[in-house]
N, CA and C atoms as a LAMMPS dump frame, in Angstrom:
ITEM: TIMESTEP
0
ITEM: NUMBER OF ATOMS
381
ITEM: BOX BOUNDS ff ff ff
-5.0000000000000000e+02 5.0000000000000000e+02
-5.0000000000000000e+02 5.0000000000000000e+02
-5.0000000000000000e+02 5.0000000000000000e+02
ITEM: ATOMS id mol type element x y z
1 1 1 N -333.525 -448.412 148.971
2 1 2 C -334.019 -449.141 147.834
3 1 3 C -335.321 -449.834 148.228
4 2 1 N -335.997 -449.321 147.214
5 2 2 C -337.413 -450.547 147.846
6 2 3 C -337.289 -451.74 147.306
7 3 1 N -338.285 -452.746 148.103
8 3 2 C -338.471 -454.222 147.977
9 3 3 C -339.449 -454.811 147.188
10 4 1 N -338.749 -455.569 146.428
11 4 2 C -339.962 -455.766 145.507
12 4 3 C -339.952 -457.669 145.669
13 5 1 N -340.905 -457.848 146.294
14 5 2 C -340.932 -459.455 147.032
15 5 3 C -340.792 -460.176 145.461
16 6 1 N -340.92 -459.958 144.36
17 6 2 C -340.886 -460.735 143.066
18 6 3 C -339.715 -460.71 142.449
19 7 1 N -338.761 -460.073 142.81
20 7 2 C -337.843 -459.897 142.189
21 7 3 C -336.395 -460.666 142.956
22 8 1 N -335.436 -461.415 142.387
23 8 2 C -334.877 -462.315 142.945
24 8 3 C -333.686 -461.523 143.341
25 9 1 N -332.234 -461.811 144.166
26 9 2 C -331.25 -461.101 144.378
27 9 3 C -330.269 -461.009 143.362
28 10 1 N -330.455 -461.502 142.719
29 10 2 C -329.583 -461.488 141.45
30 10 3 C -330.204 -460.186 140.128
31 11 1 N -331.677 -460.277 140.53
32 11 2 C -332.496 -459.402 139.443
33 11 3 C -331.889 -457.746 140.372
34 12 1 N -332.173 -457.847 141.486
35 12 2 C -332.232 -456.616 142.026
36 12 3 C -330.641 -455.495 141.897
37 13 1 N -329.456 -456.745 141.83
38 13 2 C -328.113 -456.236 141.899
39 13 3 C -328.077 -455.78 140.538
40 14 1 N -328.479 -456.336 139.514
41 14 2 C -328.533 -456.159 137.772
42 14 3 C -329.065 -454.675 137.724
43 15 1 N -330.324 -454.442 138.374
44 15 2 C -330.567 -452.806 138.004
45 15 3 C -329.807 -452.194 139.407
46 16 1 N -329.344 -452.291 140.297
47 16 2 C -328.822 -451.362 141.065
48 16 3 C -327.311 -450.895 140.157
49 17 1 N -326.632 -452.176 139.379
50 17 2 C -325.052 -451.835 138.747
51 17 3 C -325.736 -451.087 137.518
52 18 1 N -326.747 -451.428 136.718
53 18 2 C -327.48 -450.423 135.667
54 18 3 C -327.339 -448.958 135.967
55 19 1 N -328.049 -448.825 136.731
56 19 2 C -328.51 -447.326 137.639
57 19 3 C -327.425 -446.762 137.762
58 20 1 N -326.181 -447.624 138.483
59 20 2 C -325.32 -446.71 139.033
60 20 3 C -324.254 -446.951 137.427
61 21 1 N -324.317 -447.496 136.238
62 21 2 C -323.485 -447.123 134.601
63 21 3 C -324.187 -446.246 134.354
64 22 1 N -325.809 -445.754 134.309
65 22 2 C -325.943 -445.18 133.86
66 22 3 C -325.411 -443.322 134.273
67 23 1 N -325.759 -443.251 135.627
68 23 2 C -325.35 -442.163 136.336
69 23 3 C -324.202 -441.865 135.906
70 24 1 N -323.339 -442.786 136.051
71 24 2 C -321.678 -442.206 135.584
72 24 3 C -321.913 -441.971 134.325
73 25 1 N -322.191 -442.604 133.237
74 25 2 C -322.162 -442.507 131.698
75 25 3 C -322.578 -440.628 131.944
76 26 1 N -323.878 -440.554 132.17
77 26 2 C -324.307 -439.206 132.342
78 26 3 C -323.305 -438.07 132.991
79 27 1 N -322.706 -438.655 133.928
80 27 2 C -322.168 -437.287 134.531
81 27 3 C -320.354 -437.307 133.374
82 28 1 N -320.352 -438.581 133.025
83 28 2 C -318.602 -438.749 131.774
84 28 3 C -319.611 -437.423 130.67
85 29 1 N -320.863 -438.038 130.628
86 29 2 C -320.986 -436.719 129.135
87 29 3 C -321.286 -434.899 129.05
88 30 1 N -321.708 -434.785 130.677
89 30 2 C -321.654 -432.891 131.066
90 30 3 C -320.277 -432.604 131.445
91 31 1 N -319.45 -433.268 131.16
92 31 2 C -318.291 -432.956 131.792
93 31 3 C -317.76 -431.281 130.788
94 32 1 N -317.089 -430.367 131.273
95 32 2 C -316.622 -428.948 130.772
96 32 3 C -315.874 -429.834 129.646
97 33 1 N -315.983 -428.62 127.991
98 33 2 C -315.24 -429.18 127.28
99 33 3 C -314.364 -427.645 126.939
100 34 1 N -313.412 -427.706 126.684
101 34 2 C -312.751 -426.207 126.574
102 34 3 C -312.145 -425.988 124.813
103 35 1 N -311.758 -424.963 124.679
104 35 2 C -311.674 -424.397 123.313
105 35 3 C -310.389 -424.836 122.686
106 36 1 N -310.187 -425.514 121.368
107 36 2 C -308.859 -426.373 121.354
108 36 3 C -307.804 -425.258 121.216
109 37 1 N -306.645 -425.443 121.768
110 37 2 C -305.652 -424.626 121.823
111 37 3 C -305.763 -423.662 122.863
112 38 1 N -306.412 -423.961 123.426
113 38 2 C -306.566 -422.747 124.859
114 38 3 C -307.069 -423.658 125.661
115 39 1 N -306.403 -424.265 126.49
116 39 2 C -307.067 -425.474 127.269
117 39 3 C -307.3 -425.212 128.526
118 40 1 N -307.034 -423.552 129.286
119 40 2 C -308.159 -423.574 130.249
120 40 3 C -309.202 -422.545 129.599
121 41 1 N -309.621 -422.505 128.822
122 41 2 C -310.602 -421.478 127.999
123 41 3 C -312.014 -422.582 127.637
124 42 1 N -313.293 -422.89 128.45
125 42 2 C -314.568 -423.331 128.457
126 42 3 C -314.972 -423.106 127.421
127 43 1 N -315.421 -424.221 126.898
128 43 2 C -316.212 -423.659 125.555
129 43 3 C -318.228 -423.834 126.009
130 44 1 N -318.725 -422.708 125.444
131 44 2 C -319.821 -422.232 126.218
132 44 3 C -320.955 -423.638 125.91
133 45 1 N -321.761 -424.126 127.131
134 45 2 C -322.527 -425.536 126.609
135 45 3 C -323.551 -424.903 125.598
136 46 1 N -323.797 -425.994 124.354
137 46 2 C -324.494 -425.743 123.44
138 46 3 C -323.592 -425.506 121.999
139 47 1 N -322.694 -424.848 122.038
140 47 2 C -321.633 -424.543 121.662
141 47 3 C -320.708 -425.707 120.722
142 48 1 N -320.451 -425.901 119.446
143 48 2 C -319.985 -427.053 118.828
144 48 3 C -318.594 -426.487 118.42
145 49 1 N -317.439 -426.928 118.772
146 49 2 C -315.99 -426.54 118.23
147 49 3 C -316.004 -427.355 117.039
148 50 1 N -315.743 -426.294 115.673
149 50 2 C -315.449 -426.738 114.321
150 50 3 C -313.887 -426.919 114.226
151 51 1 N -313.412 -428.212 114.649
152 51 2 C -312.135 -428.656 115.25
153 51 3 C -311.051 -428.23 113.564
154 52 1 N -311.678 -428.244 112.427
155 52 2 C -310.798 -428.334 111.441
156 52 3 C -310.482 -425.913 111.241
157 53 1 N -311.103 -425.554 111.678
158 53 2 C -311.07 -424.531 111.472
159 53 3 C -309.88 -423.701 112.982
160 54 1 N -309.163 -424.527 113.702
161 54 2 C -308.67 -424.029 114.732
162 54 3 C -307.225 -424.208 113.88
163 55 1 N -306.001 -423.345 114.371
164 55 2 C -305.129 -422.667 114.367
165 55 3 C -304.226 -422.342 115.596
166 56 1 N -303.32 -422.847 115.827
167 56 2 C -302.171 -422.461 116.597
168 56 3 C -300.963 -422.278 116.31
169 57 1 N -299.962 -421.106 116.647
170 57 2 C -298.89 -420.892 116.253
171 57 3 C -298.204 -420.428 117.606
172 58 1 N -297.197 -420.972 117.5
173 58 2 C -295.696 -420.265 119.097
174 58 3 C -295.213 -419.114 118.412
175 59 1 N -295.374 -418.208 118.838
176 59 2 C -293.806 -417.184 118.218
177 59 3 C -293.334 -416.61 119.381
178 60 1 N -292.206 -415.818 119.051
179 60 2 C -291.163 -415.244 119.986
180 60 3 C -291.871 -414.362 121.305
181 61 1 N -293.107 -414.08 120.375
182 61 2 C -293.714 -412.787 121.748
183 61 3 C -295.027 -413.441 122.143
184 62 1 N -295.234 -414.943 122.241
185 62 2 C -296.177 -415.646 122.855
186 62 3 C -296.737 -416.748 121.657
187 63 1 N -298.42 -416.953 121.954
188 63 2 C -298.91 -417.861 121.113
189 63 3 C -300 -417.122 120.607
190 64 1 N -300.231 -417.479 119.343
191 64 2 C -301.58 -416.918 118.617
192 64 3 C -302.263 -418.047 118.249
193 65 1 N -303.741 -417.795 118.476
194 65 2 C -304.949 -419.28 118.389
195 65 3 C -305.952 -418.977 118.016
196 66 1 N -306.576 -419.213 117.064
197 66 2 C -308.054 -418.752 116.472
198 66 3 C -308.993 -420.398 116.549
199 67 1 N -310.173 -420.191 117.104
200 67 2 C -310.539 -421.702 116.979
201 67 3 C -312.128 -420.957 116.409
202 68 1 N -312.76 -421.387 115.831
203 68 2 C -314.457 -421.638 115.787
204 68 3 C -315.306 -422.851 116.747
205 69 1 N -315.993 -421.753 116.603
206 69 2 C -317.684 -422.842 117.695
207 69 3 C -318.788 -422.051 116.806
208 70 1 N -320.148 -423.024 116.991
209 70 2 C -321.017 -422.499 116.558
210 70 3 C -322.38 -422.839 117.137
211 71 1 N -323.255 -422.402 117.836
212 71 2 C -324.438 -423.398 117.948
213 71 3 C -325.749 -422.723 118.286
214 72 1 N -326.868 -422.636 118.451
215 72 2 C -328.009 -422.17 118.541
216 72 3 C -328.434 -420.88 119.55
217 73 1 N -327.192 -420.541 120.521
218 73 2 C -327.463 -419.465 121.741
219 73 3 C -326.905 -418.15 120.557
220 74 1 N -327.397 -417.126 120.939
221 74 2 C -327.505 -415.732 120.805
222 74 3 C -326.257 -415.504 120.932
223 75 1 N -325.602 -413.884 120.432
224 75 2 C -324.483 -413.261 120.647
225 75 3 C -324.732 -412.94 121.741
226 76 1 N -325.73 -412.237 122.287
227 76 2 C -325.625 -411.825 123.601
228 76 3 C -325.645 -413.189 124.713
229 77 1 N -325.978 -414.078 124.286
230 77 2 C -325.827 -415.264 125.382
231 77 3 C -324.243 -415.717 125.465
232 78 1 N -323.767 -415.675 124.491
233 78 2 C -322.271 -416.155 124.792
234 78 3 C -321.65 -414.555 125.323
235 79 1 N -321.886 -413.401 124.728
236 79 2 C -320.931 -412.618 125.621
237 79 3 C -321.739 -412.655 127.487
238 80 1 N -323.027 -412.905 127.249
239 80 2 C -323.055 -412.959 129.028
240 80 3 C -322.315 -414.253 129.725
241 81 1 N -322.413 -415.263 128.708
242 81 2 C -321.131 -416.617 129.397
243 81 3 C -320.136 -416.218 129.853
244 82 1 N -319.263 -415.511 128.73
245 82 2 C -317.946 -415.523 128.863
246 82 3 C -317.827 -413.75 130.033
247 83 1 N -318.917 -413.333 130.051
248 83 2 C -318.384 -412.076 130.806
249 83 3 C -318.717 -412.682 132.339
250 84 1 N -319.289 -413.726 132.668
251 84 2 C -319.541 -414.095 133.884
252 84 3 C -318.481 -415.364 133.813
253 85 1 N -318.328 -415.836 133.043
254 85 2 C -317.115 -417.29 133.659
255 85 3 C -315.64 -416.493 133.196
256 86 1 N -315.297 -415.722 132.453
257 86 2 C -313.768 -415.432 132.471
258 86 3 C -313.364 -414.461 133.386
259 87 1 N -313.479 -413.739 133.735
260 87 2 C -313.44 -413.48 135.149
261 87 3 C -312.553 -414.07 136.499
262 88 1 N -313.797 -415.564 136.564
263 88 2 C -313.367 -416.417 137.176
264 88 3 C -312.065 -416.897 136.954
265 89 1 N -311.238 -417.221 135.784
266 89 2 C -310.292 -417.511 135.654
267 89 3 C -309.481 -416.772 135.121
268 90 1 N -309.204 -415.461 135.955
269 90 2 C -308.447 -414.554 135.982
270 90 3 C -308.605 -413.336 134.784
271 91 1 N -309.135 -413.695 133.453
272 91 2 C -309.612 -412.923 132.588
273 91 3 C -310.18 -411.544 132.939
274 92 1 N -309.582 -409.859 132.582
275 92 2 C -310.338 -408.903 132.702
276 92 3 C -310.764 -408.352 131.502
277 93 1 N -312.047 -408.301 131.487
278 93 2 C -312.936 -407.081 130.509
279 93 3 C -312.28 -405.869 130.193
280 94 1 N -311.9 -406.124 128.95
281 94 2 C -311.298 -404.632 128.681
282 94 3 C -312.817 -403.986 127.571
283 95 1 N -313.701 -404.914 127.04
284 95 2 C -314.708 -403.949 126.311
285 95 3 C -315.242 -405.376 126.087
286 96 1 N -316.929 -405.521 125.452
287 96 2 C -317.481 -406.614 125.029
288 96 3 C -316.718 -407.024 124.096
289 97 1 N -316.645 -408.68 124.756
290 97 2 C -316.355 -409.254 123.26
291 97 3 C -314.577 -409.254 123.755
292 98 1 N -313.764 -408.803 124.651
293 98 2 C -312.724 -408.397 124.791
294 98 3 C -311.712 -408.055 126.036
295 99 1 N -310.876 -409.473 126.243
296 99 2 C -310.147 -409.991 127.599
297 99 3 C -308.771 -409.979 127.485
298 100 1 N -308.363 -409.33 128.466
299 100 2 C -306.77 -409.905 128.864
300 100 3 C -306.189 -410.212 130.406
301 101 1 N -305.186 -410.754 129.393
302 101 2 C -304.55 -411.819 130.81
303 101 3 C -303.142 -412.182 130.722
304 102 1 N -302.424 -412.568 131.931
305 102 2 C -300.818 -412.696 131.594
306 102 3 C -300.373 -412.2 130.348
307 103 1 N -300.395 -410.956 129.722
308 103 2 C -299.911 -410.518 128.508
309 103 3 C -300.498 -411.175 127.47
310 104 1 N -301.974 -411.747 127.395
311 104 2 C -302.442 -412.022 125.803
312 104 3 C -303.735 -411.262 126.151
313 105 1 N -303.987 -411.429 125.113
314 105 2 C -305.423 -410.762 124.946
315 105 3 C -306.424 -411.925 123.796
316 106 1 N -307.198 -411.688 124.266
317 106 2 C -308.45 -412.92 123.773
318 106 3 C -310.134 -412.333 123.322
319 107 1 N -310.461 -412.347 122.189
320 107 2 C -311.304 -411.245 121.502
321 107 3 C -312.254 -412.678 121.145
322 108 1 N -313.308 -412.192 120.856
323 108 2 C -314.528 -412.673 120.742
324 108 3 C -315.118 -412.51 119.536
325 109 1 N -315.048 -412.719 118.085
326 109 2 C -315.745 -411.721 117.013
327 109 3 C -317.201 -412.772 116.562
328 110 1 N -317.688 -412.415 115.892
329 110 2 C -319.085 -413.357 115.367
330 110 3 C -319.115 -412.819 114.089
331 111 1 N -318.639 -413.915 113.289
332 111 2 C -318.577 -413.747 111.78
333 111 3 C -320.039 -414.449 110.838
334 112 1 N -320.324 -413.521 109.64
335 112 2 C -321.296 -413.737 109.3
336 112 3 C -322.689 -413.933 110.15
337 113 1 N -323.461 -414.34 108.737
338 113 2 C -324.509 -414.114 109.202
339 113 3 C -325.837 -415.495 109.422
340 114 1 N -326.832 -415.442 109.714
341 114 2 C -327.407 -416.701 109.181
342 114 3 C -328.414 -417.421 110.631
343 115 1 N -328.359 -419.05 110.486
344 115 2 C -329.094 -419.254 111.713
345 115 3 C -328.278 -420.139 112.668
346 116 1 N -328.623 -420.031 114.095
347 116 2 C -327.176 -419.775 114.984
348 116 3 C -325.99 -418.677 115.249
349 117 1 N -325.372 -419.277 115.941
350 117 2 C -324.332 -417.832 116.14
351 117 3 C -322.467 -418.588 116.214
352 118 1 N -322.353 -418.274 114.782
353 118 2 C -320.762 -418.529 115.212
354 118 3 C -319.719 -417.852 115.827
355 119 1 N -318.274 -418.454 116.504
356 119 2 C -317.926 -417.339 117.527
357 119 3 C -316.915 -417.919 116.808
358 120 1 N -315.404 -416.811 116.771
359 120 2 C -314.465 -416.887 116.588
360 120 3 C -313.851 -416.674 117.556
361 121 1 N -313.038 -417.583 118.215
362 121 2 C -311.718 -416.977 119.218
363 121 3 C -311.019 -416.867 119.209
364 122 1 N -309.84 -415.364 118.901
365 122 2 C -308.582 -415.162 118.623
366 122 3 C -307.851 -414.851 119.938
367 123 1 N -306.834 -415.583 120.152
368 123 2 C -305.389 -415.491 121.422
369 123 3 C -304.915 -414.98 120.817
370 124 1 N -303.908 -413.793 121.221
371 124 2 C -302.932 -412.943 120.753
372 124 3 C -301.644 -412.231 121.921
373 125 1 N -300.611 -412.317 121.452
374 125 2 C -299.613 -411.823 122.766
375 125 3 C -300.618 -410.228 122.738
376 126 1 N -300.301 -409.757 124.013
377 126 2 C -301.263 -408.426 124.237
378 126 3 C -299.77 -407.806 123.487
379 127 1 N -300.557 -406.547 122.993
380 127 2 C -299.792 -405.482 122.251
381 127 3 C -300.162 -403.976 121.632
């Protein structure tokens, strides 16, 4: 920390506890936010979950989950997200746009048309 001969010890502790709320505030707001109803499923940054448009149901042969996001990146930017981060969490590429895993399968569609790119995500028992 530099010294600033004008500044008293009481002034100097005030912006060092500043500095260090603000840092945390910043790193509480990049934190990963994931797709509701699929809670290890990332939702891609940039990306806004339209929380009233999500859907979950239990049935006998697993869970089915449709959620919406929508936000300013390209179709091809979210399928290069999700083809480079699902993967990582065990997810395999069966075709663009199109993953399975422990017996579900998880599809990617982009409905309509317009400015931005909305994504639909449907969970489904694989079948």
């Amino acid at each position: 920390m530099m010294y600033y001969p004008a500044m008293t010890y009481p002034t100097r502790t005030l912006i060092c506890v500043l500095t260090a709320c603000s840092i945390i505030w910043a790193a509480g707001t990049t934190r990963a936010q994931f797709v509701g109803g699929i809670e290890d499923l990332p939702l891609m940054p940039g990306l806004t979950e339209d929380a009233g448009a999500g859907v979950v149901f239990e049935t006998t042969s697993g869970r089915i989950v449709e959620a919406v996001a929508a936000g300013p990146a390209t179709r091809a930017q979210v399928l290069e997200f999700y083809d480079a981060t699902l993967p990582q969490l065990g997810w395999q590429r069966i075709k663009s746009g199109q993953y399975r895993r422990e017996g579900e399968t998880l599809i990617l569609e982009f409905p309509g048309a317009g400015a931005g790119t909305a994504v639909r995500f449907r969970l489904t028992p694989q079948g």
